[in-house]
N, CA, C and O atoms as a printed pandas DataFrame, in Angstrom:
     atom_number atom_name residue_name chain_id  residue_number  x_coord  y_coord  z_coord
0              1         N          UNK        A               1   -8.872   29.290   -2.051
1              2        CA          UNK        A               1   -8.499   28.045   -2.703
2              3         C          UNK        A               1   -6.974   27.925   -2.696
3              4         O          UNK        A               1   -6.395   28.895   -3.186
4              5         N          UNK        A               2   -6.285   27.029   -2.285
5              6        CA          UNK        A               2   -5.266   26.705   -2.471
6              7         C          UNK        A               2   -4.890   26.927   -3.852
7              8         O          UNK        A               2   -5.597   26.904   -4.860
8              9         N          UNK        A               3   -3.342   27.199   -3.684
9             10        CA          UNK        A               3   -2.229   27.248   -4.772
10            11         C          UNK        A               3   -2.692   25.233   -5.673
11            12         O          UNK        A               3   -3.419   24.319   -5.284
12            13         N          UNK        A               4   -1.989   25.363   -6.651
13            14        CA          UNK        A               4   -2.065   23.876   -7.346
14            15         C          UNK        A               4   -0.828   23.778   -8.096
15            16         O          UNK        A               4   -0.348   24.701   -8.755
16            17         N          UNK        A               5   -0.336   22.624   -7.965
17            18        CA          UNK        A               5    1.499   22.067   -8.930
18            19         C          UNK        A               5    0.653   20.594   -8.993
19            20         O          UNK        A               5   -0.090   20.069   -8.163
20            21         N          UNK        A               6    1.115   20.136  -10.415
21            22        CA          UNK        A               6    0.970   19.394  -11.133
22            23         C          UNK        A               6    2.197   18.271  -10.645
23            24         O          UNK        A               6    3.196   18.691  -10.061
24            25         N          UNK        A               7    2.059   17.147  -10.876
25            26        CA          UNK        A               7    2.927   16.220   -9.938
26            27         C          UNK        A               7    2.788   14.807  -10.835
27            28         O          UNK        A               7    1.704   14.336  -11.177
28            29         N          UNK        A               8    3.984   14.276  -11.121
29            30        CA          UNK        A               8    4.288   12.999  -11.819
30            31         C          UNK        A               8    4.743   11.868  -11.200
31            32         O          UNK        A               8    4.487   12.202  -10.043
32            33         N          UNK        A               9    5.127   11.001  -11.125
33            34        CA          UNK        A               9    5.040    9.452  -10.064
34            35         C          UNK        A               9    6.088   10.114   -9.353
35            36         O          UNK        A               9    5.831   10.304   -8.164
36            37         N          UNK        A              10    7.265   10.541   -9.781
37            38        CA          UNK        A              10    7.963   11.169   -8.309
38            39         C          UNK        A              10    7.696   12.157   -7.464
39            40         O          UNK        A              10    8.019   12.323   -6.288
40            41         N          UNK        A              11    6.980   12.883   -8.308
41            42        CA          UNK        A              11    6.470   14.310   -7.186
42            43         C          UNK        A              11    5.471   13.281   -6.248
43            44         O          UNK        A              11    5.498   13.381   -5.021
44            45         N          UNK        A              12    4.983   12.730   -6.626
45            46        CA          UNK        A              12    3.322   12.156   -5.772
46            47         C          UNK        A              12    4.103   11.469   -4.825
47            48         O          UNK        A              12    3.779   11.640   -3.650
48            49         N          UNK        A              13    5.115   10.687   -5.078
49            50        CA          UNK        A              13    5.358   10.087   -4.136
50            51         C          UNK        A              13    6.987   10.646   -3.071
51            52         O          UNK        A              13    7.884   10.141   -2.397
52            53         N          UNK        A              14    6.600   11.724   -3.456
53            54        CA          UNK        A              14    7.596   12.707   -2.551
54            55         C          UNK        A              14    6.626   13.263   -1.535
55            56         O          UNK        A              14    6.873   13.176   -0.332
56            57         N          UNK        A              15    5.410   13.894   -2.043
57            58        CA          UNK        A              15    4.105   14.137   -1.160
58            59         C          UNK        A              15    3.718   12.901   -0.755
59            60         O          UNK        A              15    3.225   13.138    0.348
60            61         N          UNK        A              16    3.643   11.935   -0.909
61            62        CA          UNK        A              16    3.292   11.055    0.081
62            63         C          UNK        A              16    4.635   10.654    0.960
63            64         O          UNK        A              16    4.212    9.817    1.756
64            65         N          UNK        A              17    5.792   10.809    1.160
65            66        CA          UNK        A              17    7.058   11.068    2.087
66            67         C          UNK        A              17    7.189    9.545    1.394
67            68         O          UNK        A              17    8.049    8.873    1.964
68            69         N          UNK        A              18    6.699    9.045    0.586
69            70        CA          UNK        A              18    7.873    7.838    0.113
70            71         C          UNK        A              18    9.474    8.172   -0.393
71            72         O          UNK        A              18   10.524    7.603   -0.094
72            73         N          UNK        A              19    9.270    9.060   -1.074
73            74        CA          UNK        A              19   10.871    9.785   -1.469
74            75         C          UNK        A              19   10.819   10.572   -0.704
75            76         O          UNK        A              19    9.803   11.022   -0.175
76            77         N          UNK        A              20   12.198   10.942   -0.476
77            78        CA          UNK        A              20   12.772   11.994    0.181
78            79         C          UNK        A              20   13.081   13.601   -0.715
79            80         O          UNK        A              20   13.711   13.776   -1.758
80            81         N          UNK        A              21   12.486   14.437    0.018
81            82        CA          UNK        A              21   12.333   15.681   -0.979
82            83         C          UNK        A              21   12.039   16.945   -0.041
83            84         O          UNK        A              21   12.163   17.053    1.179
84            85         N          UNK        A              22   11.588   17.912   -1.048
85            86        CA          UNK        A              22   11.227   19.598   -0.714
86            87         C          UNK        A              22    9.775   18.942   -1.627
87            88         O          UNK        A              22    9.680   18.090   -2.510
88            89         N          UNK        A              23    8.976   19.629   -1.063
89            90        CA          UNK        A              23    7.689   19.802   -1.929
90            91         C          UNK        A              23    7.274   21.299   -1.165
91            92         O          UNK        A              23    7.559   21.723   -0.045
92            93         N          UNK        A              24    6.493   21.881   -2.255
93            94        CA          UNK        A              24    5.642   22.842   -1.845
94            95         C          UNK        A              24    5.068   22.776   -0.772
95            96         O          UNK        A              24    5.048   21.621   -0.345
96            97         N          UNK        A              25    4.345   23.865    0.183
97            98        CA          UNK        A              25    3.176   23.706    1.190
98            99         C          UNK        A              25    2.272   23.988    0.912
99           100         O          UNK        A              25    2.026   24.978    0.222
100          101         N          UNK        A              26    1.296   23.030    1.462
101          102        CA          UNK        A              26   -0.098   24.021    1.412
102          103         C          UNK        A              26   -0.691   24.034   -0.084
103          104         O          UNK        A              26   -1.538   24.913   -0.246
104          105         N          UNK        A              27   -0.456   23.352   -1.046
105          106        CA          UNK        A              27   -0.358   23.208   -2.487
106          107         C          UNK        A              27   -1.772   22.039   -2.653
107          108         O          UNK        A              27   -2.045   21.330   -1.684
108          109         N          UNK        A              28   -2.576   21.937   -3.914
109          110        CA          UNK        A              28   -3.396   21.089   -4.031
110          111         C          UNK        A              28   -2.686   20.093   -5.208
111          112         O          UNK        A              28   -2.159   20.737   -6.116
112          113         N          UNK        A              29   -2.630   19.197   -5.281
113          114        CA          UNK        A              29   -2.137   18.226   -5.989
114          115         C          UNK        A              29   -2.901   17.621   -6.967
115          116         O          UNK        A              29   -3.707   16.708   -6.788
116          117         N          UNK        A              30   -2.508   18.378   -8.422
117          118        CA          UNK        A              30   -2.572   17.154   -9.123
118          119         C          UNK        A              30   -1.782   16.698  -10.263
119          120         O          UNK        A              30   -0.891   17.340  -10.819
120          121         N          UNK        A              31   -2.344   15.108  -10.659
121          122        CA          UNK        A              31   -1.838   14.481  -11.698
122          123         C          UNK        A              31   -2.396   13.769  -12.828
123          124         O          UNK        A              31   -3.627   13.774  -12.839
124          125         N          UNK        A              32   -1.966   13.304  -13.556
125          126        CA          UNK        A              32   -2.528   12.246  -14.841
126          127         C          UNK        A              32   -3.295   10.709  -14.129
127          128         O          UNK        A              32   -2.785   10.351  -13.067
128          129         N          UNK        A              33   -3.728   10.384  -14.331
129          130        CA          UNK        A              33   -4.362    9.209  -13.929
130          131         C          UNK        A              33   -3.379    7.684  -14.461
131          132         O          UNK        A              33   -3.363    6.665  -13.771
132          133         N          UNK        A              34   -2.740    7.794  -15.582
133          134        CA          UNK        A              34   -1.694    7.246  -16.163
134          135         C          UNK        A              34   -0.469    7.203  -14.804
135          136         O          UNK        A              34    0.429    6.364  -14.858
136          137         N          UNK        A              35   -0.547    8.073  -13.762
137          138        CA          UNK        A              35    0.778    8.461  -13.352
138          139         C          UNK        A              35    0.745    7.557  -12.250
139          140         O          UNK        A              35    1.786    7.368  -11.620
140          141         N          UNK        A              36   -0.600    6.811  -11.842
141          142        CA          UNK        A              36   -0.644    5.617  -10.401
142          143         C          UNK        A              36   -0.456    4.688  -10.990
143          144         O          UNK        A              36   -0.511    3.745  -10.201
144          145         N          UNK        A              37   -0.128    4.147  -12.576
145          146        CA          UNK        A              37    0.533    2.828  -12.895
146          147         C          UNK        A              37    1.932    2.416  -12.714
147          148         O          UNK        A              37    2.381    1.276  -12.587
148          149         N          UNK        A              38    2.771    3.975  -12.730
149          150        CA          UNK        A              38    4.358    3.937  -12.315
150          151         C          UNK        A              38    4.698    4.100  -11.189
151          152         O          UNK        A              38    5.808    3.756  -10.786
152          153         N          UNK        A              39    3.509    4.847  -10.213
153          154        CA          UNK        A              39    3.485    4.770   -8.811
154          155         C          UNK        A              39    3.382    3.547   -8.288
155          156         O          UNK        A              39    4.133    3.259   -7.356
156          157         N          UNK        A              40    2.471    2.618   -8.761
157          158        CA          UNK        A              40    2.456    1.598   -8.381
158          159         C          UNK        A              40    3.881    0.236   -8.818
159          160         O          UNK        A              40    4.119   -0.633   -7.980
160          161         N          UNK        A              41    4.446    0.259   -9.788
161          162        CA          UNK        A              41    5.357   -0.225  -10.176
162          163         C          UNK        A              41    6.713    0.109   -9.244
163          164         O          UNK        A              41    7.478   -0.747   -8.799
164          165         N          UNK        A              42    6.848    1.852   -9.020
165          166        CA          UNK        A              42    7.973    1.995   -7.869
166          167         C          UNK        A              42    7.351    1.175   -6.517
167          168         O          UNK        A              42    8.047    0.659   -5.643
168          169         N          UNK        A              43    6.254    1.182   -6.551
169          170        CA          UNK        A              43    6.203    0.934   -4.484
170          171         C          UNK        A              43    6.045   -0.363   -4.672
171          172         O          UNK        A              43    5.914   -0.692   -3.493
172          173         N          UNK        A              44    5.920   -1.801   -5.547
173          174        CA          UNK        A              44    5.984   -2.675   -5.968
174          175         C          UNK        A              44    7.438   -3.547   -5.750
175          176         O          UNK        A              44    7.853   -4.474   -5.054
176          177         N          UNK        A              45    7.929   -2.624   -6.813
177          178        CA          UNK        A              45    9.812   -2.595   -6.814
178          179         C          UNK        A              45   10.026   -2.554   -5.463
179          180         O          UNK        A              45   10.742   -3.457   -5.028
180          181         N          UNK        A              46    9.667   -1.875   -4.796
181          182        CA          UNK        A              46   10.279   -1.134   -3.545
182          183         C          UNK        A              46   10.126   -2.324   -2.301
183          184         O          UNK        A              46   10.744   -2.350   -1.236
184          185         N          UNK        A              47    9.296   -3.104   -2.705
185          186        CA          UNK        A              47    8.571   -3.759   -1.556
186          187         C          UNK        A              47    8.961   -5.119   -1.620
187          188         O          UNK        A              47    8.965   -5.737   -0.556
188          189         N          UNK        A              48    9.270   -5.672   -2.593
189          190        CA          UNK        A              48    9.402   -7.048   -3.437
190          191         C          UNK        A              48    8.622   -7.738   -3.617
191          192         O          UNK        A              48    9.022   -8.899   -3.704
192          193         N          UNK        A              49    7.194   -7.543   -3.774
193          194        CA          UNK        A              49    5.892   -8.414   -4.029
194          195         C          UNK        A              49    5.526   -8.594   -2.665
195          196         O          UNK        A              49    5.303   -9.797   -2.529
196          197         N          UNK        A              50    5.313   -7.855   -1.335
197          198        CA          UNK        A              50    4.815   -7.832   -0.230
198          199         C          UNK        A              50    3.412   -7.459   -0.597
199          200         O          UNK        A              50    3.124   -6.291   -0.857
200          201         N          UNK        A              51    2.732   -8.209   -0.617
201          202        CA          UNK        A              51    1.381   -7.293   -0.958
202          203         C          UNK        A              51    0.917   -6.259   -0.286
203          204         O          UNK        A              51    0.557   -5.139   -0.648
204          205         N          UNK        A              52    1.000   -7.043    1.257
205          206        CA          UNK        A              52    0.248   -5.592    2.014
206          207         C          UNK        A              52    0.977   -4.318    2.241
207          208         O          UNK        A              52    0.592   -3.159    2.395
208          209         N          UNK        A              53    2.038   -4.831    2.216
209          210        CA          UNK        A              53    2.959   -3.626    1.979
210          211         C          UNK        A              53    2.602   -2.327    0.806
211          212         O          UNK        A              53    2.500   -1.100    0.836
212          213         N          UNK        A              54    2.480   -3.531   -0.301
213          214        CA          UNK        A              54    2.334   -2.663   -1.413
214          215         C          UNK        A              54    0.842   -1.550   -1.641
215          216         O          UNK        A              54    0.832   -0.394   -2.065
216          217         N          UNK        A              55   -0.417   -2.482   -1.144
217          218        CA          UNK        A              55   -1.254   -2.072   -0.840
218          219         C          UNK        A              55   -1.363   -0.622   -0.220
219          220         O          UNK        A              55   -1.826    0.386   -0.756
220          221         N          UNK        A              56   -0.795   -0.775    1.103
221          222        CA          UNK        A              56   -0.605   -0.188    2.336
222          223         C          UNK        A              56    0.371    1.511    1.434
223          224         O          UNK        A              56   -0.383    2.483    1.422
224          225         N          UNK        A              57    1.312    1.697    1.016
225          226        CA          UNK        A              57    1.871    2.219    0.368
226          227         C          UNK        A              57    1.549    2.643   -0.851
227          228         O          UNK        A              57    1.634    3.871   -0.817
228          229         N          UNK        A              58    1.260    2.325   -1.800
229          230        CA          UNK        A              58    0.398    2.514   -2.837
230          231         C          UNK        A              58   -1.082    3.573   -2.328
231          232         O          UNK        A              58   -1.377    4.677   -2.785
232          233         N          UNK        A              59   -1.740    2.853   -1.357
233          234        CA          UNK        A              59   -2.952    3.770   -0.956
234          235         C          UNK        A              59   -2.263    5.233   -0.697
235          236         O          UNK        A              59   -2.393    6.271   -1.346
236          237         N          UNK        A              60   -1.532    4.977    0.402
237          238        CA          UNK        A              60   -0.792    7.096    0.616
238          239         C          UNK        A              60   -0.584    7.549   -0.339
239          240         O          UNK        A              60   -0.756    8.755   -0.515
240          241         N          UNK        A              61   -0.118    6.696   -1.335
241          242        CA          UNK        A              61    0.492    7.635   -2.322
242          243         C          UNK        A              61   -0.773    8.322   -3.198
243          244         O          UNK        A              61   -1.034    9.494   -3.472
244          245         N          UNK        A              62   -1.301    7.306   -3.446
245          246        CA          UNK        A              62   -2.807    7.868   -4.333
246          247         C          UNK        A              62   -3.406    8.808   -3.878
247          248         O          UNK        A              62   -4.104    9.554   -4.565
248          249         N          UNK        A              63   -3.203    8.939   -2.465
249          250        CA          UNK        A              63   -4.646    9.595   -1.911
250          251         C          UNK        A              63   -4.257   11.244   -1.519
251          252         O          UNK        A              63   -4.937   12.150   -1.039
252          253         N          UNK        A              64   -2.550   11.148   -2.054
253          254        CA          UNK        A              64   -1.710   12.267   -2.095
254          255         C          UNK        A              64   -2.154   12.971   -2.437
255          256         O          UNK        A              64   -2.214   14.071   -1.887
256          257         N          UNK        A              65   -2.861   12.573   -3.886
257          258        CA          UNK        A              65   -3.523   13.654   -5.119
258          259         C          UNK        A              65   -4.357   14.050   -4.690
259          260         O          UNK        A              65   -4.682   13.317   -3.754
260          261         N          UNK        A              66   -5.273   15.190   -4.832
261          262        CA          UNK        A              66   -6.278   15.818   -4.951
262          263         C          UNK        A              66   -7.731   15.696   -6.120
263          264         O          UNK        A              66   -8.947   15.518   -6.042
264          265         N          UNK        A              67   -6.549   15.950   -7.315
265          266        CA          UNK        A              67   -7.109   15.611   -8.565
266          267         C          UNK        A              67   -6.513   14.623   -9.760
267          268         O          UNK        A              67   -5.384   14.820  -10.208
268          269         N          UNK        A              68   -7.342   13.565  -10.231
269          270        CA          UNK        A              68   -6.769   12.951  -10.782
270          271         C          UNK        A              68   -7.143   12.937  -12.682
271          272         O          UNK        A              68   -8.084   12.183  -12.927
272          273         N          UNK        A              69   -6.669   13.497  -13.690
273          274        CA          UNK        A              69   -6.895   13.554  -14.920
274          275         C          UNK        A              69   -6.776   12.960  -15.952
275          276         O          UNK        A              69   -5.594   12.758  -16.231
276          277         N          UNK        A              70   -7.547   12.545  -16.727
277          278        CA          UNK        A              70   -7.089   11.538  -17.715
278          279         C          UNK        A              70   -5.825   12.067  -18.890
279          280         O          UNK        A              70   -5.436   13.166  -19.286
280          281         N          UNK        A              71   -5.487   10.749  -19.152
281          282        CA          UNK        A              71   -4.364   10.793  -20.139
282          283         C          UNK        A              71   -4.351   11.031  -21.448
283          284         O          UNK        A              71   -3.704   11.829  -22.126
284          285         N          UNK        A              72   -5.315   10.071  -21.767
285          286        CA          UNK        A              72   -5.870   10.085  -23.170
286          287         C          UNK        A              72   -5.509   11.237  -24.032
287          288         O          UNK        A              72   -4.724   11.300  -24.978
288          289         N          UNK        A              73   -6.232   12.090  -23.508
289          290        CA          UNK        A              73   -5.679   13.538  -24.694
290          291         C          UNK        A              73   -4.491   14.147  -24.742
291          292         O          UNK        A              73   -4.394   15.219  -25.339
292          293         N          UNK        A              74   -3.229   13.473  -24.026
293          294        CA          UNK        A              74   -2.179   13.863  -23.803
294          295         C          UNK        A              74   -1.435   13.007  -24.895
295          296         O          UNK        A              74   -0.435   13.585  -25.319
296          297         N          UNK        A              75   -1.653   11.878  -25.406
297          298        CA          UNK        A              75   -0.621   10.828  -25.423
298          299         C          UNK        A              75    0.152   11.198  -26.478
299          300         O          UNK        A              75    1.344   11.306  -26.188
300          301         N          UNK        A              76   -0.191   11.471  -27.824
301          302        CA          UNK        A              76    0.047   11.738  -28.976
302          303         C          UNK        A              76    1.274   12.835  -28.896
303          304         O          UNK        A              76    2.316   12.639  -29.521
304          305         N          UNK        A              77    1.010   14.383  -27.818
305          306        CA          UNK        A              77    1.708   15.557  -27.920
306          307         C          UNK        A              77    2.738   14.945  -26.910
307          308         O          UNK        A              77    3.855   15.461  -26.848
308          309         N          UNK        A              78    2.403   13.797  -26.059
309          310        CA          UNK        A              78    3.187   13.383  -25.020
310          311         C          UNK        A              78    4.560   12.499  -26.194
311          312         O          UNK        A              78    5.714   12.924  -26.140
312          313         N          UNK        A              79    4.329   11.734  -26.810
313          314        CA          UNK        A              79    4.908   10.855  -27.908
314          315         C          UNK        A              79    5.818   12.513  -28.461
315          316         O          UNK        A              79    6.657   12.988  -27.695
316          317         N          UNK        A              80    5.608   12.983  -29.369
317          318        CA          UNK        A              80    6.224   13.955  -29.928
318          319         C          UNK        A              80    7.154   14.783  -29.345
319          320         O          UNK        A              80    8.248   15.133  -29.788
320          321         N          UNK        A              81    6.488   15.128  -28.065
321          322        CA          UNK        A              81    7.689   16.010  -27.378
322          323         C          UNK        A              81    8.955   15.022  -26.201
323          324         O          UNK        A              81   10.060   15.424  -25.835
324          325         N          UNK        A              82    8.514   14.152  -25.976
325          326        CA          UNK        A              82    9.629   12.900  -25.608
326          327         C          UNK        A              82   10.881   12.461  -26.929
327          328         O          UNK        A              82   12.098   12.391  -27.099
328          329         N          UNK        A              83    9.734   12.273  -27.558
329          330        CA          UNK        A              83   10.215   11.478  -28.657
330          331         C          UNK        A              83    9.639    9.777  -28.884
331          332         O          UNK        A              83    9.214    9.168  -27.902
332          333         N          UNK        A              84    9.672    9.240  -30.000
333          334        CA          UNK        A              84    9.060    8.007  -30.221
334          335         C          UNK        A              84    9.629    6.976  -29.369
335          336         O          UNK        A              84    8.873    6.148  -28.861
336          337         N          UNK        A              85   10.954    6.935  -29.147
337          338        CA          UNK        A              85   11.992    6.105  -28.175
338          339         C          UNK        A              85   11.848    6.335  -26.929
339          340         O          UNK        A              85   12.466    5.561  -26.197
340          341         N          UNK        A              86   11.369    6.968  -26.538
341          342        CA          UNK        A              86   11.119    7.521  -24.813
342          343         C          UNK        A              86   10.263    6.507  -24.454
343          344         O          UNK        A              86    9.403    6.096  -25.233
344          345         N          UNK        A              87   10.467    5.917  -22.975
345          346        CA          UNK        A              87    9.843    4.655  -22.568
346          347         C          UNK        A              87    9.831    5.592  -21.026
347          348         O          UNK        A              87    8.819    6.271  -20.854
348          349         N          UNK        A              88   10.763    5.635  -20.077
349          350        CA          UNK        A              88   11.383    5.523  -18.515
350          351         C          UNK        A              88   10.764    7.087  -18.522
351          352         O          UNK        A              88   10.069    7.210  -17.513
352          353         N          UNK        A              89   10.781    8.383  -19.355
353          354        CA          UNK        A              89   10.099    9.717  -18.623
354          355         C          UNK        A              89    8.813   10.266  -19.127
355          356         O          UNK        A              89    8.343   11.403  -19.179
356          357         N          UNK        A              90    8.351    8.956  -19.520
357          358        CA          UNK        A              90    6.868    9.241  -20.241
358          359         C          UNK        A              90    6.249    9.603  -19.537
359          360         O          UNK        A              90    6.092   10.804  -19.757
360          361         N          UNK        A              91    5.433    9.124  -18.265
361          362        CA          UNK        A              91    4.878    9.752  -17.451
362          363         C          UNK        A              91    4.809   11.516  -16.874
363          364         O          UNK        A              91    3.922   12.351  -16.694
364          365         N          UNK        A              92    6.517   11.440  -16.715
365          366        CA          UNK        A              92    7.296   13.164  -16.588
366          367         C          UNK        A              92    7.200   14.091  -17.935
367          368         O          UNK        A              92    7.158   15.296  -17.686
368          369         N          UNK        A              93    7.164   13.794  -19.085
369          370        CA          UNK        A              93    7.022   14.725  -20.072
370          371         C          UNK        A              93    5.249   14.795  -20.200
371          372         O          UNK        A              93    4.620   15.638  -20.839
372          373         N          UNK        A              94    4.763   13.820  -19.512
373          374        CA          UNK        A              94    3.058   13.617  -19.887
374          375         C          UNK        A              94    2.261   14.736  -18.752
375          376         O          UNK        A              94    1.276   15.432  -19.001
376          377         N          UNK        A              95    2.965   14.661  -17.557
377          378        CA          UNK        A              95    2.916   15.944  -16.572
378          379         C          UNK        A              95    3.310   17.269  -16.779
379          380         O          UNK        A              95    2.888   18.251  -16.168
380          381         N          UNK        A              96    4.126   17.244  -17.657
381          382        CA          UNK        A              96    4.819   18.779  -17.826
382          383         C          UNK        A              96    3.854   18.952  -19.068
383          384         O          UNK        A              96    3.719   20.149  -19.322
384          385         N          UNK        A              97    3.102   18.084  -19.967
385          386        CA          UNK        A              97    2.195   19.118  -21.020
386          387         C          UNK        A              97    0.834   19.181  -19.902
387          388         O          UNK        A              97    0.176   20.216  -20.006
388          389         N          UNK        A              98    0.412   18.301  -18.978
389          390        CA          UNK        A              98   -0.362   18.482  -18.398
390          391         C          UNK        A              98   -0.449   20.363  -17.657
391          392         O          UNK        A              98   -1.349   21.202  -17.709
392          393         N          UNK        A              99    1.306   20.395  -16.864
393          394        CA          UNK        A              99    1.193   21.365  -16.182
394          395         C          UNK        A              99    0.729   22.683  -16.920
395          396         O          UNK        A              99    0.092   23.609  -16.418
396          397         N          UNK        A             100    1.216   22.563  -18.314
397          398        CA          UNK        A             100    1.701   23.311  -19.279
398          399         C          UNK        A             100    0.081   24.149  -19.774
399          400         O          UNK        A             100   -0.059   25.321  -20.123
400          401         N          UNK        A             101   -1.211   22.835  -19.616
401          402        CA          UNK        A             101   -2.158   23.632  -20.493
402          403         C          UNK        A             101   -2.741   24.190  -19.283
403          404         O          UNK        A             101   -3.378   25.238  -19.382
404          405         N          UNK        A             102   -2.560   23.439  -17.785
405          406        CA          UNK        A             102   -2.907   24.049  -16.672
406          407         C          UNK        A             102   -2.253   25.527  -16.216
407          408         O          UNK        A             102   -2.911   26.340  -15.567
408          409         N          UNK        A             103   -0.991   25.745  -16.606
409          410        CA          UNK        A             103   -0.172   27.106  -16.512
410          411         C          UNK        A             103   -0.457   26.751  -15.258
411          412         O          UNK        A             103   -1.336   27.331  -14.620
412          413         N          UNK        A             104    0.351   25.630  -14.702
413          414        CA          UNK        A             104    0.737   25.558  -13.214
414          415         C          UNK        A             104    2.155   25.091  -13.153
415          416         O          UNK        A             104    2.829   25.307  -14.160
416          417         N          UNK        A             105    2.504   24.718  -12.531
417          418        CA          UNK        A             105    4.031   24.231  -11.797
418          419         C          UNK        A             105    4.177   23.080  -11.685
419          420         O          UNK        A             105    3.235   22.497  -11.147
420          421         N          UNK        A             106    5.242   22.327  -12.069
421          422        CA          UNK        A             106    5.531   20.970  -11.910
422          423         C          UNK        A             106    6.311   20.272  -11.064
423          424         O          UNK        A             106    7.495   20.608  -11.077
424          425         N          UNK        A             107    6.050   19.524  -10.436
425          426        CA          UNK        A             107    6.968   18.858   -9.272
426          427         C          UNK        A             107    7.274   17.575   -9.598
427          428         O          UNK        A             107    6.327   16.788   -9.609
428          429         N          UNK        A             108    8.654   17.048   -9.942
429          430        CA          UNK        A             108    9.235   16.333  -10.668
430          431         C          UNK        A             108   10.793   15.809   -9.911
431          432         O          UNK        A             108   11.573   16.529   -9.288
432          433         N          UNK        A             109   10.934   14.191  -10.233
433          434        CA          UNK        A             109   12.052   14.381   -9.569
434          435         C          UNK        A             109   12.905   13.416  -11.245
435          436         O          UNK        A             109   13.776   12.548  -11.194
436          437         N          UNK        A             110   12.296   13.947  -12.406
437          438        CA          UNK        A             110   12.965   13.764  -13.348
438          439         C          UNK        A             110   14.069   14.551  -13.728
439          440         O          UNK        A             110   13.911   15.765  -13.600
440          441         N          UNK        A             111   15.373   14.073  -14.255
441          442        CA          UNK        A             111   16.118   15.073  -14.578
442          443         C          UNK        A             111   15.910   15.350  -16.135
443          444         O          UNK        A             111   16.400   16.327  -16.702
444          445         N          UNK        A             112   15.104   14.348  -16.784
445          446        CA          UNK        A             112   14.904   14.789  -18.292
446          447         C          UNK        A             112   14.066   15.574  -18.658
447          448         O          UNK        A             112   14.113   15.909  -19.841
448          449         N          UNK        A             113   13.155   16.069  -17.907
449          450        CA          UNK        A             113   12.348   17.036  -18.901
450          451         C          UNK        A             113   12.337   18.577  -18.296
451          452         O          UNK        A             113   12.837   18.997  -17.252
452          453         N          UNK        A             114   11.830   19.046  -18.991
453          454        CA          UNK        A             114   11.743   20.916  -18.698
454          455         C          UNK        A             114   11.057   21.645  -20.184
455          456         O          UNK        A             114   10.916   21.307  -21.359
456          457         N          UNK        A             115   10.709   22.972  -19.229
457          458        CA          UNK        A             115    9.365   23.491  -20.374
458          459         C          UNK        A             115    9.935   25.186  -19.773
459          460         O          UNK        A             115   10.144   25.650  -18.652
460          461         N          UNK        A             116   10.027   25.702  -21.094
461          462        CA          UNK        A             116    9.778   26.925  -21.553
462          463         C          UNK        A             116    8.570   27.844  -20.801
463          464         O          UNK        A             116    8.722   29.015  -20.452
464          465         N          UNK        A             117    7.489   27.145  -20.651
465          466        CA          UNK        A             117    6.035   27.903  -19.975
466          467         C          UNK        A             117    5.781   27.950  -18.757
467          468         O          UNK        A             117    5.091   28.796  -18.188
468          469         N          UNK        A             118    6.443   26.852  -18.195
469          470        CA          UNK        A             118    6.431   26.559  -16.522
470          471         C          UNK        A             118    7.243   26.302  -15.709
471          472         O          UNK        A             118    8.186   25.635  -16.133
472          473         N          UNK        A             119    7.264   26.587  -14.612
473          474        CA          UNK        A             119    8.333   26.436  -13.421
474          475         C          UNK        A             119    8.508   25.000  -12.965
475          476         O          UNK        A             119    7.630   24.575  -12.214
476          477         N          UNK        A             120    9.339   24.316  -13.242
477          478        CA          UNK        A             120    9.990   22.741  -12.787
478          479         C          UNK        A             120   10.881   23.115  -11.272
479          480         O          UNK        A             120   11.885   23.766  -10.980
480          481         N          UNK        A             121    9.691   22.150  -10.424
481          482        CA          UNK        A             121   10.377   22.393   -8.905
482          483         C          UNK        A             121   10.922   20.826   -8.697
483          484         O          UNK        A             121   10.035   19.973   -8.721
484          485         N          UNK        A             122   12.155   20.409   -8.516
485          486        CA          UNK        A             122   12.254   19.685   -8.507
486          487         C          UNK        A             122   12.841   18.914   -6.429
487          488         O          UNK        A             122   13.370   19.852   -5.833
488          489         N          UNK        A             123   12.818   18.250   -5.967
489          490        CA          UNK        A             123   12.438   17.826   -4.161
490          491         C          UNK        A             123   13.979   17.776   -4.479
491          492         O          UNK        A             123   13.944   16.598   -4.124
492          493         N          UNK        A             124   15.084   17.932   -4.765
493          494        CA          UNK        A             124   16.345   18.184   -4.219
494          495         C          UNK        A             124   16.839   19.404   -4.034
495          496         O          UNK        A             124   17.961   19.548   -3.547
């Protein structure tokens, strides 16, 4: 069985070569299910309302993942360890408790978060 790193809208879309990065090899991918709404918002942004574009782009990126996990039971410890004001690395602190109960590795191209329990690989 493959190795596994946990991955937030920038890691996913570093494995899908939309960003430019280092990612692991050979690694199984996963993420929050929460984390293809900001994926989709960057390749959106990115595109300027091209649909098929967005479509077209959006699909690689999704299909990056391996595994996809719900959020739900995250949100609350996700709120607390951000903080109540945190809006822009919600997703990235919501991956790092993800990685955290997984005791896997996180691939992140946030510069705000980091954890005590796990290794933050970040594609620069």
């Amino acid at each position: 069985m493959p190795r596994s790193v946990v991955a937030d809208a920038g890691g996913v879309l570093v494995f899908a070569g939309a960003l430019e990065g280092r990612r692991p090899a050979d690694v199984e991918v996963l993420a929050l299910d929460s984390t293809a709404l900001t994926v989709g918002r960057f390749v959106a942004a990115r595109h300027e309302g091209n649909l098929g574009r967005i479509r077209v782009e959006l699909g690689i990126a999704l299909a990056a993942v391996d595994e996809w996990f719900p959020v739900r039971s995250l949100v609350a410890d996700t709120l607390e360890r951000a903080g109540l004001g945190a809006v822009d690395a919600l997703d990235s602190w919501a991956a790092v408790l993800l990685a955290e109960q997984l005791d896997l590795p996180l691939l992140t191209a946030s510069d705000e978060v980091s954890s005590q329990q796990i290794e933050i690989y970040r594609p620069w």
